[in-house]
N, C-alpha and C positions, 0 to 999 in steps of 0.2 A: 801881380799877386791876385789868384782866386778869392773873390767874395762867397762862395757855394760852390756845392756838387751840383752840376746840372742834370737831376734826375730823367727829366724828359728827354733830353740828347741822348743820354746814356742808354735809354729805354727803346729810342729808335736804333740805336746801330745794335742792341741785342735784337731786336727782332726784324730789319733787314737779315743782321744774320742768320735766323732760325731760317728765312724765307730762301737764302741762299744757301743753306744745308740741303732746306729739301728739293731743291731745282737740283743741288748736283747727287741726290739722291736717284733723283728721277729722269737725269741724263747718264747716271750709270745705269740702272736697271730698270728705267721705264715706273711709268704710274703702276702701282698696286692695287689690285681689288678694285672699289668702286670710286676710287680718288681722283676726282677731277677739282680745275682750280679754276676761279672767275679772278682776272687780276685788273684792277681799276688804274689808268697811268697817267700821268700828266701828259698831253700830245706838246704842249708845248716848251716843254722842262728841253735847256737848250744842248742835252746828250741824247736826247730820244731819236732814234733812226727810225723811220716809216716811210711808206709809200707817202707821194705829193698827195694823191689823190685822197689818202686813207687821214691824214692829217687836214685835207681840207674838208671833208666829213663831219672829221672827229676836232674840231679847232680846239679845244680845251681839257678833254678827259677822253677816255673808250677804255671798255672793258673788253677785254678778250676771256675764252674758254680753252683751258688748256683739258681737252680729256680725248675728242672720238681720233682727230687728224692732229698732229705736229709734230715736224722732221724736227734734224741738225738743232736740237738744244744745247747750249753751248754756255757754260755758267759760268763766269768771270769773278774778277773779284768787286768791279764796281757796279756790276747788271750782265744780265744773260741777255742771247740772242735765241731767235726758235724762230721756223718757219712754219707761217701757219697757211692755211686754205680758206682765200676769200672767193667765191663766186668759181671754184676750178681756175684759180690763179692764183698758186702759189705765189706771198709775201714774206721776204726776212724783216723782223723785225728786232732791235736792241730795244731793252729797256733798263735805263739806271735803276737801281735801288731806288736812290733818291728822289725816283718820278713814281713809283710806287704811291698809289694815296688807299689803296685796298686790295685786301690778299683773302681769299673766301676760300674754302671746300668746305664745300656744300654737305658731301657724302660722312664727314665727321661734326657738322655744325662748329666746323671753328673760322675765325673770321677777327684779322687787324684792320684798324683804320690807323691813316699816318696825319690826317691832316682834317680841318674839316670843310663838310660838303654842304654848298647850296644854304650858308648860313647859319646854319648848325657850329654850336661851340665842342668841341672836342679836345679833350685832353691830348697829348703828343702819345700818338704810339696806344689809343684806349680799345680794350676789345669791343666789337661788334660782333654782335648776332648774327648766324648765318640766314641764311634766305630759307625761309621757309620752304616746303614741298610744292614746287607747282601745283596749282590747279588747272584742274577741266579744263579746256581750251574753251569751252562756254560759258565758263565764270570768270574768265581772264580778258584783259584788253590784252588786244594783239600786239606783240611786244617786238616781232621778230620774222623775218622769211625763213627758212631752213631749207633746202634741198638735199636730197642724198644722191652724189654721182653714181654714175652707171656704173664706177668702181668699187660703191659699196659702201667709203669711205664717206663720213660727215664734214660740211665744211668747217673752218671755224665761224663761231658767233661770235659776235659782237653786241653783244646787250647791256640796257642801263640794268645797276642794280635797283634802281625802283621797284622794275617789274616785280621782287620779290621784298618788299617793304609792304607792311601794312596800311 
């Protein structure tokens, strides 16, 4: 017998859903306009497929940037896959929903958290604020390397969301 509705459960699998609408939005017809996604993931959550390397890096969380470079997006019912570009070395990566702990675009200021970060009490599933606009690269700590290959194309980043917290 149920004691309660669990609002906060309830609240996560609507909005992994909304997150897995728009992944197969955007493996049908590609990102729109100026829509790029920062996606924050558990490296550890024991469905997460990565490189050894990119997981002994990332031992606990990594953000990735879904916007300039990612092939083969592949959206599931339990987590998509996509290959991104680290260093001009393409990596496939899986990610469950449920290793999901922040989902950002920037380009519309919308932004979930699933869990919370670094101490922080957090409701299940509460909105966050998107990241502010970069600043001047002289009013910023350096947050990131970036290259652009000879092909034109951006790698993926991998940045904390700090860098864009006040």
């Amino acid at each position: 017998m149920t004691t309660g509705i669990n609002y906060g459960s309830l609240m996560h699998q609507a909005m992994r859903g909304l997150i897995r609408t728009v992944l197969e939005d955007v493996e049908r017809d590609g990102l729109p306009g100026d829509h790029h996604f920062f996606i924050t993931f558990d490296t550890a959550h024991p469905d997460v497929e990565i490189a050894d390397w990119l997981s002994d890096r990332y031992p606990g969380e990594m953000t990735v940037v879904m916007q300039h470079w990612f092939d083969n997006l592949d959206v599931g019912e339990d987590g998509f896959a996509v290959t991104l570009n680290f260093g001009d070395a393409p990596e496939r990566l899986y990610i469950p929903f449920d290793a999901i702990l922040t989902f950002v675009d920037p380009s519309v200021e919308f932004g979930l958290r699933f869990e919370s970060m670094e101490g922080e009490v957090a409701d299940d599933g509460a909105l966050v604020p998107a990241p502010r606009p970069v600043r001047e690269a002289k009013d910023r700590p350096k947050a990131r390397e970036t290259e652009v290959p000879a092909s034109g194309r951006k790698d993926a980043d991998v940045v904390s969301l700090d860098t864009f917290r006040k």
